[in-house]
C-alpha positions in Angstrom: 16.7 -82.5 -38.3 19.4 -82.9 -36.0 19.3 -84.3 -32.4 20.7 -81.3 -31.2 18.1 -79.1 -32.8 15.5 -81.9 -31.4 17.1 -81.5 -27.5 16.8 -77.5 -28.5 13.2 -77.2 -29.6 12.2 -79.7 -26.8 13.7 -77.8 -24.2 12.0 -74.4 -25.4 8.5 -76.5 -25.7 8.5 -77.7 -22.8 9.7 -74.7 -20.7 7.5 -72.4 -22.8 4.3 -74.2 -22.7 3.5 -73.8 -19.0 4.8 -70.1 -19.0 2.2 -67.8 -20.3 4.7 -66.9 -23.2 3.9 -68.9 -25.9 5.3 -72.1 -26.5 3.7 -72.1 -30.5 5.5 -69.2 -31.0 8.9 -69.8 -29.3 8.8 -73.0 -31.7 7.9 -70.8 -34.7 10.9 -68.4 -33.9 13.6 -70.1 -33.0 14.1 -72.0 -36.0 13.7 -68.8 -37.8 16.5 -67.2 -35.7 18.9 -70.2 -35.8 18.1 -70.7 -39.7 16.7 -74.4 -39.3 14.5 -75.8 -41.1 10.7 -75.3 -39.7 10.1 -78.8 -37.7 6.7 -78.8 -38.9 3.2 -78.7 -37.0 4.1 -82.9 -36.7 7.0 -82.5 -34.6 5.3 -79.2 -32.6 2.2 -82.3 -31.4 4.9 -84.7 -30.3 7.4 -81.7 -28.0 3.1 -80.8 -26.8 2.6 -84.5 -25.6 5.8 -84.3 -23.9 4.5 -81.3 -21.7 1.1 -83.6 -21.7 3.4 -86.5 -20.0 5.1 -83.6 -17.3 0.9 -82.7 -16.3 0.0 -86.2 -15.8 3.3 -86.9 -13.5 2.9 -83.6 -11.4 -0.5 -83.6 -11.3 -1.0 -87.4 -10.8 -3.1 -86.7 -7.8 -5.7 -85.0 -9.9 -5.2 -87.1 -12.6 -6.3 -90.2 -10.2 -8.9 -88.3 -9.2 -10.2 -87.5 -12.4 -9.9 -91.2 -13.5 -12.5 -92.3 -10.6 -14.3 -89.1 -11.9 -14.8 -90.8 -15.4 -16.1 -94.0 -13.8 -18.6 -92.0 -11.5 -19.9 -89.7 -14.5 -20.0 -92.6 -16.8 -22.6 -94.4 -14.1 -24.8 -90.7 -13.7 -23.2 -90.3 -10.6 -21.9 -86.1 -9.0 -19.3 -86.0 -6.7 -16.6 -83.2 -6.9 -14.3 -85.7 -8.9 -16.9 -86.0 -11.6 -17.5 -82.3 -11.3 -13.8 -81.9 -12.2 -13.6 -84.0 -15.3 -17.2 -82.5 -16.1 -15.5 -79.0 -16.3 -12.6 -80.0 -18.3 -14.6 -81.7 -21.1 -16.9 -78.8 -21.3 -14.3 -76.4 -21.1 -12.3 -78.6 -24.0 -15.1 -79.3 -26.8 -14.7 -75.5 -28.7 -11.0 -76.1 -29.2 -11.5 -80.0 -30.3 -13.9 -78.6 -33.0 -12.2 -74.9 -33.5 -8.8 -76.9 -34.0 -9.8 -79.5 -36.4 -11.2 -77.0 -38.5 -8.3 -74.6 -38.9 -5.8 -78.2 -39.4 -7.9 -79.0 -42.3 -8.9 -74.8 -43.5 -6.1 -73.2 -42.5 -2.5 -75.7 -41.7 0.5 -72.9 -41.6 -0.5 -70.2 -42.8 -0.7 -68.7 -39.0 3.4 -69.3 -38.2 4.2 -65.7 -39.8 6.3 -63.3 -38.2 4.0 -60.4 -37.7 1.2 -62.5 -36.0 3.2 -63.9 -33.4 4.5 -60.4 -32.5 1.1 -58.7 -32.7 -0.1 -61.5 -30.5 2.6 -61.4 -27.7 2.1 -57.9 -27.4 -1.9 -58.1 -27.4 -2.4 -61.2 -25.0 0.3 -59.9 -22.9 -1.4 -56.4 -22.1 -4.7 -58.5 -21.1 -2.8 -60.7 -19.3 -1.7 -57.5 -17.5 -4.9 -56.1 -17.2 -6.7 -59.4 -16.1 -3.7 -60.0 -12.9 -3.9 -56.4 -12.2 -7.8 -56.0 -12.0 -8.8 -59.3 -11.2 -9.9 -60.3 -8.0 -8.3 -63.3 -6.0 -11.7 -64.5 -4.1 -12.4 -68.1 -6.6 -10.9 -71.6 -6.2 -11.6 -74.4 -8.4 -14.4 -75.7 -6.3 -16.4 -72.3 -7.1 -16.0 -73.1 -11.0 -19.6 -73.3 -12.9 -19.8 -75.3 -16.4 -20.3 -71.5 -18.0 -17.1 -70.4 -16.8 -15.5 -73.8 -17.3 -16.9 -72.9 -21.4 -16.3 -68.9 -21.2 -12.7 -70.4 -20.4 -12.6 -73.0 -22.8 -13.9 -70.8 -25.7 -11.2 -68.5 -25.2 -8.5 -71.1 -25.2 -9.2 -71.7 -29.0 -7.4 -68.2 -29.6 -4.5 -70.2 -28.5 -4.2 -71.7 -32.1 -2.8 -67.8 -32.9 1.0 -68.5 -32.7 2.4 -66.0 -30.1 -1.1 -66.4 -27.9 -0.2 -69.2 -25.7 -2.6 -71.8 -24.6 -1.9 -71.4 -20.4 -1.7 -67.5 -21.3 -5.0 -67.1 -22.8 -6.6 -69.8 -20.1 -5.1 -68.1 -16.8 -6.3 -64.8 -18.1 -10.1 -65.5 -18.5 -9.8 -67.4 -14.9 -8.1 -64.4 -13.7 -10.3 -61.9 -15.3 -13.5 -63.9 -13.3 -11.4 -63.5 -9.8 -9.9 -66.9 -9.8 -6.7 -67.4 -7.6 -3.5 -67.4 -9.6 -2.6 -70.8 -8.1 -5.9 -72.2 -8.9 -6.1 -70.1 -12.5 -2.7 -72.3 -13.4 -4.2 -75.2 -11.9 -7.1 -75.4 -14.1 -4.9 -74.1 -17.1 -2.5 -77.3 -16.9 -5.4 -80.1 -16.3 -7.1 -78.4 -19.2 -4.4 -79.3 -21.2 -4.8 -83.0 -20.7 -7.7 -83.5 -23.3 -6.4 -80.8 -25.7 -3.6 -82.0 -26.4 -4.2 -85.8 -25.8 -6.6 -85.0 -28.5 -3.9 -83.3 -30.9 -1.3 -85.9 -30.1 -3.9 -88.9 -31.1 -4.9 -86.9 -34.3 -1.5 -86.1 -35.5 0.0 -89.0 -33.9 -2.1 -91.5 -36.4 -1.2 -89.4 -39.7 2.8 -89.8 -38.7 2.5 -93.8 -38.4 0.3 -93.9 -41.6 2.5 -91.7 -43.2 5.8 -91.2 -41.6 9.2 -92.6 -42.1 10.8 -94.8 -39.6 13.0 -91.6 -38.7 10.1 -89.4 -38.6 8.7 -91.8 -35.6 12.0 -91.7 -33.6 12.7 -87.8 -33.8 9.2 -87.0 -32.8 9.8 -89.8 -29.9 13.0 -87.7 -28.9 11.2 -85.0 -28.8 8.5 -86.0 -26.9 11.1 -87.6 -24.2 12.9 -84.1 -23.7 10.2 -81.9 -23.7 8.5 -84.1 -20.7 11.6 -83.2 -18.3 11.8 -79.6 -19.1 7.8 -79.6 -18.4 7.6 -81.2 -15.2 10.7 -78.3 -14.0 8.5 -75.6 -15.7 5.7 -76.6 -14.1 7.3 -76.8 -10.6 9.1 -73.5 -11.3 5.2 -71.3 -12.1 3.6 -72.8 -9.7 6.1 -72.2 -6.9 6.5 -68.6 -8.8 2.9 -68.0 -8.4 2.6 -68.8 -4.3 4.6 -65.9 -4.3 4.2 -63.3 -7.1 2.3 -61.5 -10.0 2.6 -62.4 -14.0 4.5 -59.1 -14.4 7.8 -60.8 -15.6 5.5 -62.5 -18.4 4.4 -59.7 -19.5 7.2 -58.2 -19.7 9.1 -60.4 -21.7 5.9 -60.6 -23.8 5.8 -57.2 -24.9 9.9 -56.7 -25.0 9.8 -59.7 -27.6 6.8 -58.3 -29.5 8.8 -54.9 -30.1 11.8 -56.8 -30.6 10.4 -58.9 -33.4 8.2 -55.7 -34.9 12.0 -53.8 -35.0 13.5 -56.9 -36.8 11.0 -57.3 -39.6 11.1 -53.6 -40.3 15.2 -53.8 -39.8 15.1 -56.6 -42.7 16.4 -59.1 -40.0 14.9 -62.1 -41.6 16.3 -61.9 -44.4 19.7 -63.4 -42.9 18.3 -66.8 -43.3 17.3 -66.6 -47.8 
């Protein structure tokens, strides 16, 4: 693949993974549009712990926190830091088993046309319907372990192209009256084990079986999708001070239609 279809792909990762648009998808289609070769699920893990690298810098805060969390829940000690990595690790054990399962059941066969539309149309209307109806009355602090797993168990829909991880996330927290501040908050940090997880699993399969090529364009690709993710993430939550997820949604459902109209239209045949 070429560096500039690296720099491409990176770009739309890591701008697309903290907008609840889909960055699975986005990486599915734009290949397809351009006629490129599909990068692979190998390559899609490395542009993911790019936008893993952007959490850990803006966040770093909580990330510091959450390390002296680790050392107080490891010695059987509660305070809120402990509390916070407690949360994420319930909230992240359905996807670490739901995702190993479908990599060794099910691999590709999810990167089709017609899902990805039929899910940015779907996820987008409850994303709607959660913003719209949900109340804004919960911060983080307020968070139980059994809305930290309702949240957590929904997240494993993300593995639907066209669902998106921080969609899916930010619409259960929003649905169970969750600030949209604090909704993206816990969406991003929640991203830390999931994907440090997926990068560690698919990470060891490209060194014991990739090329020395294979290393350094999934490098690139982790370099370039970390800047666009820290600006993504600066951009939503700014965005969300300030405003609703209408534009998402939007562009959700506009792109839904728009892929629906092109497989009926034949459009993807341009590529043979």
């Amino acid at each position: 693949m070429p560096n500039i279809d690296i720099l491409v792909l990176a770009l739309v990762q890591g701008i697309t993974e903290f907008l609840p648009i889909s960055s699975s998808g986005h990486l599915i289609l734009v290949p397809q549009l351009f006629c490129w070769p599909d990068q692979g699920l190998t390559l899609d893990v490395a542009a993911h712990v790019g936008t893993l690298l952007a959490v850990l810098v803006y966040f770093w805060r909580d990330v510091g926190s959450m390390a002296g969390g680790m050392v107080r829940l490891a010695q059987g000690k509660r305070d809120a830091r402990a509390r916070l990595v407690w949360l994420l690790l319930v909230a992240s054990v359905p996807a670490l088993l739901i995702g190993f399962v479908l990599d060794t059941w099910v691999g590709d066969a999810l990167r089709d046309y017609r899902v990805i539309a039929g899910t940015l149309i779907g996820f987008g209307i409850l994303l709607f319907l959660a913003d719209h109806f949900g109340l804004t009355v919960r911060r983080m602090e307020h968070m139980t372990a059994r809305s930290a797993l309702i949240i957590g168990i929904f997240q494993c829909l993300a593995f639907i192209p066209g669902t998106s991880r921080s969609g899916i996330t930010m619409t259960m927290a929003r649905f169970m009256g969750y600030e949209r501040q604090e909704a993206a908050r816990f969406s991003f940090l929640l991203s830390i084990p999931t994907i440090s997880a997926a990068g560690l699993y698919k990470g060891l399969q490209l060194i014991q079986q990739g090329s020395t090529a294979e290393i350094e364009r999934a490098m690139m690709m982790t370099g370039f999708s970390a800047v666009a993710g820290f600006f993504a993430i600066v951009f939503m939550m700014y965005w969300l001070r300030r405003a609703s997820f209408a534009p998402f949604v939007i562009y959700r459902i506009l792109l839904g239609c728009l892929l629906y109209f092109g497989l009926y239209a034949g459009w993807s045949a341009g590529c043979g």
